[in-house]
C-alpha positions as CSV (number, residue, x, y, z in Angstrom):
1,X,0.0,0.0,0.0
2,X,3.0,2.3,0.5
3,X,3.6,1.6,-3.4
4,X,0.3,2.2,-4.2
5,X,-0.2,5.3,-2.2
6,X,3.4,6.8,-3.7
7,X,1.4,6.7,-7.0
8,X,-1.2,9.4,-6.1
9,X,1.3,13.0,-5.4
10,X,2.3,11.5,-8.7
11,X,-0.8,13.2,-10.1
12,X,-0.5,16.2,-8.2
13,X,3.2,16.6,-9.6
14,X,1.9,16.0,-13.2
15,X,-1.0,18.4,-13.3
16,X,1.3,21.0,-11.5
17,X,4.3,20.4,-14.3
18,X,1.8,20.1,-16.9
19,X,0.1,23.9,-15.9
20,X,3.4,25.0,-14.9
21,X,5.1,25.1,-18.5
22,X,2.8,28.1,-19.6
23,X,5.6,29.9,-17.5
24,X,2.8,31.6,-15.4
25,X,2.1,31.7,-11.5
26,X,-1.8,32.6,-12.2
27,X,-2.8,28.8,-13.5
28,X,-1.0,26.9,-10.9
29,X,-2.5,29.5,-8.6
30,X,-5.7,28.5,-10.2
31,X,-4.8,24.8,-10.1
32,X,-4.2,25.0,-6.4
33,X,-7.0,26.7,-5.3
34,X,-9.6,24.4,-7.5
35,X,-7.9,21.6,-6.0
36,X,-8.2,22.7,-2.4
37,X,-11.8,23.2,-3.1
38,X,-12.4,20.0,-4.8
39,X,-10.5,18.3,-1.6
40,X,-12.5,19.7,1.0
41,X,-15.7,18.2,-0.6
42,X,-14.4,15.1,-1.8
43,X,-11.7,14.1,1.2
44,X,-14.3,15.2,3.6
45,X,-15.5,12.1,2.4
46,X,-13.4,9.7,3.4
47,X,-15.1,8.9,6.1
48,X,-16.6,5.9,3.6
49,X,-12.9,4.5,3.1
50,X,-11.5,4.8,6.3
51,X,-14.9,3.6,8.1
52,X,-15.1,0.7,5.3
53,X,-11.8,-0.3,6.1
54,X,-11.9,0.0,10.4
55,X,-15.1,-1.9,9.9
56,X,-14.4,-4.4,7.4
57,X,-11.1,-5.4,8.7
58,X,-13.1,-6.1,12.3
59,X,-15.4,-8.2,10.7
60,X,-12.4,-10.3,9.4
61,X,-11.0,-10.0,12.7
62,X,-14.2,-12.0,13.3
63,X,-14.8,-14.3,10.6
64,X,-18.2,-12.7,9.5
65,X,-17.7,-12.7,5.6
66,X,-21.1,-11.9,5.6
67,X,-20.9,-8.5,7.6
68,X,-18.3,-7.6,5.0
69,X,-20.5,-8.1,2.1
70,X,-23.2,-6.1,4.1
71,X,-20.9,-3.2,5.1
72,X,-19.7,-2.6,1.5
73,X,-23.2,-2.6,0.1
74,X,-24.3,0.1,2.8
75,X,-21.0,2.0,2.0
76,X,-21.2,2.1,-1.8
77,X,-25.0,3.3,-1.8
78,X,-24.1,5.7,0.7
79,X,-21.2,6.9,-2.0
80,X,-23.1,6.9,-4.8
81,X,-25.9,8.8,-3.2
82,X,-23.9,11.8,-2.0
83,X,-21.8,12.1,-5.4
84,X,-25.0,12.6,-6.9
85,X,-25.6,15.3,-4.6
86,X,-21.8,16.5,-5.2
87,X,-22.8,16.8,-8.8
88,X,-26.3,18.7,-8.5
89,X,-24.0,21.6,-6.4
90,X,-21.0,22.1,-8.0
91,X,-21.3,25.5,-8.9
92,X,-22.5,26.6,-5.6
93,X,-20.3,24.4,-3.8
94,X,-17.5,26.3,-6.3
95,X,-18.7,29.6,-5.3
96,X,-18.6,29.4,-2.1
97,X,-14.6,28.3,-1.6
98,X,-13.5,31.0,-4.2
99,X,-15.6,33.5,-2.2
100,X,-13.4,32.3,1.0
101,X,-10.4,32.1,-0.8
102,X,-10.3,35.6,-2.6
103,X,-7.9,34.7,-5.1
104,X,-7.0,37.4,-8.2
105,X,-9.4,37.5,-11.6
106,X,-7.1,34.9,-13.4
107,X,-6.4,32.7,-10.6
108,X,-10.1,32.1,-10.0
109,X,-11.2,31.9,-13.7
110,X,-8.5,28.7,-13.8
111,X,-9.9,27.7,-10.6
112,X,-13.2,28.2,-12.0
113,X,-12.3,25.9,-15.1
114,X,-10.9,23.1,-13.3
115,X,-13.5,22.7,-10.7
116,X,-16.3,22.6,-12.9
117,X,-15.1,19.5,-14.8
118,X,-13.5,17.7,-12.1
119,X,-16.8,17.6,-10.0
120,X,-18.5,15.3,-12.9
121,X,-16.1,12.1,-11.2
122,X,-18.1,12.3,-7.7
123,X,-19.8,9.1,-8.1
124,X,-17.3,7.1,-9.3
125,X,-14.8,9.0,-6.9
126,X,-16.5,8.1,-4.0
127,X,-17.5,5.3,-4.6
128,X,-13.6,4.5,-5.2
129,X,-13.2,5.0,-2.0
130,X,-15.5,2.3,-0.8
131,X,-14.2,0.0,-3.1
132,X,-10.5,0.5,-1.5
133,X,-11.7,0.5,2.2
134,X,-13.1,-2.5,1.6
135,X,-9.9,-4.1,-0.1
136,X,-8.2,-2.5,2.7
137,X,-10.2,-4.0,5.3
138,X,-9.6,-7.5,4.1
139,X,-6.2,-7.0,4.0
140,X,-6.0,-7.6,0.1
141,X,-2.5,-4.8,-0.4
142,X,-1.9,-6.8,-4.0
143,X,-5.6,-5.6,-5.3
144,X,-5.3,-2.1,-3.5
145,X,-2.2,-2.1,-5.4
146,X,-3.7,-2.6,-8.2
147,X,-6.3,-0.9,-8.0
148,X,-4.8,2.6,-7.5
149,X,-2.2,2.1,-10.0
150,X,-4.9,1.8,-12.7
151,X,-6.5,4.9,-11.4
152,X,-3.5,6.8,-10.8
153,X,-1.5,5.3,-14.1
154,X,-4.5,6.4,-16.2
155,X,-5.2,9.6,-14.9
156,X,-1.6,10.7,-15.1
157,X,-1.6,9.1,-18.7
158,X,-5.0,10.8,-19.9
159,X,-3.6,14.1,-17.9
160,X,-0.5,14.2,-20.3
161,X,-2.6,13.5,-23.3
162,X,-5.5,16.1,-22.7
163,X,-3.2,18.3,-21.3
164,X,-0.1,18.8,-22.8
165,X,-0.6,16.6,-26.4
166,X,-4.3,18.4,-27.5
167,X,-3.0,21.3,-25.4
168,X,-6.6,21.5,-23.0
169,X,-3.9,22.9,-20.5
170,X,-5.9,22.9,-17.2
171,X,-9.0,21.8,-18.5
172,X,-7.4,18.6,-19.7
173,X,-5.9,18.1,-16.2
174,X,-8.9,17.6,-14.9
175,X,-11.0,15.7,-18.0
176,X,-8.2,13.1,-17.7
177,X,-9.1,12.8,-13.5
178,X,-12.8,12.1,-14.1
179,X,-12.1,9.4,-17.2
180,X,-9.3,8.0,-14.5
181,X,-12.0,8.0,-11.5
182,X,-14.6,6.1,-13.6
183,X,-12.1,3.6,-15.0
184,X,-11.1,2.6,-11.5
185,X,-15.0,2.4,-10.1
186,X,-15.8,-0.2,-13.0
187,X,-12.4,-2.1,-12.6
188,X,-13.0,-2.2,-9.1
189,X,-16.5,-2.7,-8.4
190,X,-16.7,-6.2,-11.1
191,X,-13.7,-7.5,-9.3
192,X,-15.2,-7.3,-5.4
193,X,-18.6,-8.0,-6.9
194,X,-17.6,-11.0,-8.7
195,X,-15.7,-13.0,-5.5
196,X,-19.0,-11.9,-3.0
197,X,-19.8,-15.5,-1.7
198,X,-23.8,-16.4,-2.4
199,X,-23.9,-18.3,0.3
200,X,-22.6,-15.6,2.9
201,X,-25.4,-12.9,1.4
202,X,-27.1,-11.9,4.2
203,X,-29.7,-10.3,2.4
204,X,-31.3,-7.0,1.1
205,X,-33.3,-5.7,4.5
206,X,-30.0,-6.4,6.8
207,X,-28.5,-3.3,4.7
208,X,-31.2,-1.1,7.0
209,X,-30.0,-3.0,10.3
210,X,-31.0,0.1,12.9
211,X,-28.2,-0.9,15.4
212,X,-25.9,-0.8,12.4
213,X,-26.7,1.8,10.6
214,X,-26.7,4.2,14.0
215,X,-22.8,2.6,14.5
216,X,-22.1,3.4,11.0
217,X,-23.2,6.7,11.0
218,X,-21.7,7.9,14.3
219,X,-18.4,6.3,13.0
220,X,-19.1,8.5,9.9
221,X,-19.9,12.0,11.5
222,X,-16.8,12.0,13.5
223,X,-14.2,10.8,10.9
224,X,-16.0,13.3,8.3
225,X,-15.7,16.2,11.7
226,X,-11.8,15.4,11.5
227,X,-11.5,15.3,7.3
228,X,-13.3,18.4,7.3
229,X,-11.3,20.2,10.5
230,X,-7.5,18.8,8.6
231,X,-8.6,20.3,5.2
232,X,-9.9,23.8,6.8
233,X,-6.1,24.1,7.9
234,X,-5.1,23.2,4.1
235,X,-7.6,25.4,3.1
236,X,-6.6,28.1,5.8
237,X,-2.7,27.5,5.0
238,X,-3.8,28.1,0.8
239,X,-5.6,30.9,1.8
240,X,-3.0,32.9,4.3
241,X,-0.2,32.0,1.6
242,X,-2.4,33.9,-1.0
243,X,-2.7,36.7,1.3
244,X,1.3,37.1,0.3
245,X,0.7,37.1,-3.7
246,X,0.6,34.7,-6.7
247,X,4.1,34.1,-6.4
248,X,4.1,33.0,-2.9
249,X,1.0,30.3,-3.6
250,X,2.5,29.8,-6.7
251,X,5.7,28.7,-4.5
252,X,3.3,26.8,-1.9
253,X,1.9,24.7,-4.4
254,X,4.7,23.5,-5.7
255,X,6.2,22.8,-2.2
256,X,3.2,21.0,-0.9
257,X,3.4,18.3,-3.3
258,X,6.7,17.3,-1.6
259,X,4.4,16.8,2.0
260,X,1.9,15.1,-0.2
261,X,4.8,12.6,-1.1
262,X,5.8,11.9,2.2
263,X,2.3,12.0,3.4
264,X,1.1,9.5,0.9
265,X,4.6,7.2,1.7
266,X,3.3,7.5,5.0
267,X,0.0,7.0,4.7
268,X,0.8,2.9,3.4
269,X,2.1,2.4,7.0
270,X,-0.8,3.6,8.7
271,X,-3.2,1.5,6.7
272,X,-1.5,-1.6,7.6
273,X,-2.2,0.0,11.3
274,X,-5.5,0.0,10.2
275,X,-6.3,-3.3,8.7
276,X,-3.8,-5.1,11.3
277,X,-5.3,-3.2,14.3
278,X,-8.8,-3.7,13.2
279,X,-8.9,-7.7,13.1
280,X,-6.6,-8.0,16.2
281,X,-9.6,-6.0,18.0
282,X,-12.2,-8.2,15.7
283,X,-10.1,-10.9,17.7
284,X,-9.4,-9.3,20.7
285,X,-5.9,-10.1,20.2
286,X,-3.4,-7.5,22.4
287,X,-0.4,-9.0,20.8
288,X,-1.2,-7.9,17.2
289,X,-2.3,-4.7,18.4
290,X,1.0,-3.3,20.5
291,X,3.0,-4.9,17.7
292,X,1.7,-3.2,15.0
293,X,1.7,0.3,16.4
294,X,5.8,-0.2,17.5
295,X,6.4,-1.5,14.0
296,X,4.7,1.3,12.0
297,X,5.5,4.0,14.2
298,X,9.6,2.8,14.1
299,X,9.2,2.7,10.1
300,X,7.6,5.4,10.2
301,X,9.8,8.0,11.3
302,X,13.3,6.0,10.0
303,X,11.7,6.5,6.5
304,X,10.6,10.1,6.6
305,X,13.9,11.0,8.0
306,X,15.2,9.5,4.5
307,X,12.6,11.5,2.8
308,X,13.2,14.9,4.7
309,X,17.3,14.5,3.5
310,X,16.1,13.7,-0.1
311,X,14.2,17.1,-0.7
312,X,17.1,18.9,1.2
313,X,19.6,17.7,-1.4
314,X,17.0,16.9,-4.3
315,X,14.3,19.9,-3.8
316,X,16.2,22.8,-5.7
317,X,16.3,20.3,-9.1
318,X,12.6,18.7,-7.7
319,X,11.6,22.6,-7.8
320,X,12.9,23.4,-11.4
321,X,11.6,20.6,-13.0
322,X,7.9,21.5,-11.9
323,X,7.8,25.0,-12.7
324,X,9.6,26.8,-15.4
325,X,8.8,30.5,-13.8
326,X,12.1,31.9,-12.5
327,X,10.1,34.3,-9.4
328,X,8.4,31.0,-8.0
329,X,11.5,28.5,-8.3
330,X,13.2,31.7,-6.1
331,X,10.6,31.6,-3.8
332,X,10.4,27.8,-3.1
333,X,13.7,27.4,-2.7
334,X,13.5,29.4,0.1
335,X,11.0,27.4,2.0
336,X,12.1,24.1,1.1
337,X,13.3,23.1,4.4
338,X,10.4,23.7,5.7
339,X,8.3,21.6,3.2
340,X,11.1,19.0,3.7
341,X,10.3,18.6,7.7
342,X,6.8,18.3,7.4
343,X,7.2,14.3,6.6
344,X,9.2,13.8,10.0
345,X,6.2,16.5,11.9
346,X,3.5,14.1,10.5
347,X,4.6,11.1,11.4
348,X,2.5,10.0,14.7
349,X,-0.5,12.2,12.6
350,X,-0.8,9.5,10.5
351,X,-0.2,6.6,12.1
352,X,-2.1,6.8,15.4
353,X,-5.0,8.1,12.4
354,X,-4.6,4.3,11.1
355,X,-4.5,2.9,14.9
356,X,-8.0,4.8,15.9
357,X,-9.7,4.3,12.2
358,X,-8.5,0.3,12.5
359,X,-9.6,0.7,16.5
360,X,-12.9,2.6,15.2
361,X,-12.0,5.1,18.5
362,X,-13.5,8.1,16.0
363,X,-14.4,10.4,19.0
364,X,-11.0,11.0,20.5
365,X,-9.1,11.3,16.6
366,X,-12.5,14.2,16.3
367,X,-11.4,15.7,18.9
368,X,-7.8,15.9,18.7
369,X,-8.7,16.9,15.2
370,X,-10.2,20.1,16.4
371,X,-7.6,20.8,19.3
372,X,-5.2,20.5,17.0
373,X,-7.0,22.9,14.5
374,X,-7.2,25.6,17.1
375,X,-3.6,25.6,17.9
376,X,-2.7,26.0,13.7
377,X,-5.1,29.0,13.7
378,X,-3.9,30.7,16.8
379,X,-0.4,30.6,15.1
380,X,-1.8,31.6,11.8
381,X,-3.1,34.6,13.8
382,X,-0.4,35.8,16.1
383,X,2.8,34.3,14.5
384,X,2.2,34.7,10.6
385,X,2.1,38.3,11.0
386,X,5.0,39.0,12.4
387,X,7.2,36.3,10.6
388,X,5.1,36.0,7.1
389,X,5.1,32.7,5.0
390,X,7.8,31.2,7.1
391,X,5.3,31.7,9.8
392,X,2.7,29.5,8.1
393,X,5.1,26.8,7.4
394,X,6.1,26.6,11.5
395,X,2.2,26.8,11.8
396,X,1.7,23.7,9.9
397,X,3.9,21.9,10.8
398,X,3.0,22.1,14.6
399,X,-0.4,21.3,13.6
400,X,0.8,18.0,12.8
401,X,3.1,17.6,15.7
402,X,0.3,18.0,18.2
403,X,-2.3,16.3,16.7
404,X,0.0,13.1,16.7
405,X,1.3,13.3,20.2
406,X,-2.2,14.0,21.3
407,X,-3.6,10.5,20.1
408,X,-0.6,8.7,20.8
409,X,-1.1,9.6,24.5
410,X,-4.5,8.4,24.9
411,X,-3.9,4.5,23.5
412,X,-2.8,3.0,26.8
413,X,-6.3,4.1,28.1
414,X,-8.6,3.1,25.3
415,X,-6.6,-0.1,24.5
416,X,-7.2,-1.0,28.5
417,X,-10.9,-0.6,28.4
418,X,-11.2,-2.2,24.6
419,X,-9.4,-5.5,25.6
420,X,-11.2,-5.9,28.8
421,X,-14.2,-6.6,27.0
């Protein structure tokens, strides 16, 4: 999953090269805002993977193949229905982050552009993400593999093609995303579909179980609370960094695709803290449990200390090769080592995010969400002033810090009371 996962900031390194050769900052601008705004809808979302896959992986734990047929049916109606609704208010939903974002004309006609097309994927976007929890949950990393490399090959491949080949520039970006999305829904869906067991169905009405749809639900709110609260401080930092000019967001963009690599290489780890801590709790197994938090925690940080000396020595070429306007390279390079810690800062952030989705402890990762939320914007309020865009980088990269150590402190408690049961 670590190999699949790498595959994704692929994309977000393609569409930024791909709008970046027009030599401009106002389309990567564009192409940064319209994809924070597309992220706050769609990753607030991801409650139906990460749920799927805590769920799932439990019901494994407890050898109820049935209950994983039944959770994936509830998840991938529930996806379905609300990409629908993602489709019907695009253009409000559009509105509504350029209004908070106030970027220039230009920037937001891009932004404008980009949005407008990429919203048409909802339904197979989301319901991608069901399809992967449930993978996930099971513990299948070959098929997840799989599964995102088609996605991710084809929408870089697609991306190129529109985008740089029949020169859509932006637009193609994101027409090669929703061909991508839908290629991986279908691919995915006849595969999982095709090896349900007939003799495990459980049956139509035990979809609208009461005592599991209330579980589901309250497992949904809060992991959708702490999507929602992590991408109003991307959001937040997008929005303070545009406060400083094109060239500065320009120079952000580029830089957070080297977090989004690490984060991604990271994120593999704590999904195997997912799946591995969700059927040792299906089994109340301790064992599993404490051995899969020291393993992924120990990889963890070894890795993104490997990662955070790579962009030190590799960012200024990294940089260059993304962005052919000689102001922004200038600017990144200046806070590169910033961009190059944030791997190291996030480590306990996303794996004690794969202990208590596995664990299905949503309330406590809500609400160290939030705490953690209110300590970024206090800094983005008294500290960015004073030190500027260097500011916001120390901002973000505490609000990863704490929001790790916080949920890493409160495992001996919740893992006490879980495996008394």
């Amino acid at each position: 999953m670590t190999l699949a996962f790498m595959t994704t900031p692929l994309i977000g390194l393609t569409d930024t090269a791909i709008v970046g050769q027009s030599g401009e900052a106002a389309p990567l601008g564009g192409l940064a805002i319209g994809a924070i705004i597309f992220d706050f809808v769609f990753v607030s979302c991801n409650f139906l993977r990460a749920a799927t896959t805590g769920l799932v992986a439990q019901s494994a734990g407890r050898g109820d193949v049935g209950e994983e047929q039944t959770i994936f049916w509830r998840a991938l109606i529930l996806a379905l229905g609300i990409g629908i609704i993602f489709v019907l208010l695009a253009q409000w939903i559009t509105g509504a982050g350029l209004a908070f974002m106030e970027p220039s004309a230009d920037v937001r006609a891009a932004a404008e552009t980009y949005t407008a097309i990429r919203f048409l994927s909802a339904p197979a976007a989301l319901a991608n993400y069901t399809i992967l929890g449930f993978v996930l949950g099971r513990g299948e990393a070959r098929l997840g593999l799989g599964l995102q490399v088609v996605i991710n090959g084809a929408n870089i491949a697609l991306s190129l093609y529109l985008g740089v080949v029949l020169g859509w520039g932006i637009a193609g970006v994101a027409w090669g995303t929703v061909a991508a999305e839908c290629i991986g829904a279908v691919c995915g869906f006849a595969i999982i579909v095709g090896r349900f067991s007939r003799q495990s169905r459980q049956g139509w009405l035990s979809l609208f179980d009461r005592k599991a749809l209330v579980a589901l639900m309250a497992l949904n709110r809060d992991i959708m609370i702490r999507s929602l609260s992590l991408l109003t401080a991307f959001a937040l930092f997008t929005r303070t960094g545009a406060q400083f000019g094109p060239v500065t967001l320009a120079a952000n963009a580029v830089l957070l695709n080297f977090f989004m690599i690490a984060g991604f290489y990271l994120d593999g780890l704590a999904t195997a803290s997912e799946q591995i801590v969700g059927r040792s709790i299906g089994a109340l197994h301790r064992p599993a449990f404490d051995k899969a938090i020291r393993l992924t925690v120990m990889w963890g940080f070894a890795l993104s200390g490997i990662a955070a000396a790579f962009f030190l020595l590799a960012g200024p070429a990294l940089i260059d090769i993304v962005t052919t306007a000689p102001e922004v390279r200038e600017a990144a390079r200046i806070y590169l080592p910033w961009a190059a810690l944030t791997g190291l800062a996030g480590v306990l952030a996303f794996q004690m995010d794969g202990v208590f989705i596995g664990a299905t402890w949503s309330r406590d990762m809500r609400n160290m969400m939030v705490l953690s939320l209110i300590a970024f914007v206090a800094m983005v309020w008294f500290v960015v002033p004073m030190a500027g865009n260097h500011g916001l980088w120390a901002a973000f990269n505490l609000f990863l810090g704490l929001r790790g150590i916080s949920l890493y402190l409160l495992i001996p408690r919740r893992a006490l009371a879980t495996f008394r049961q």
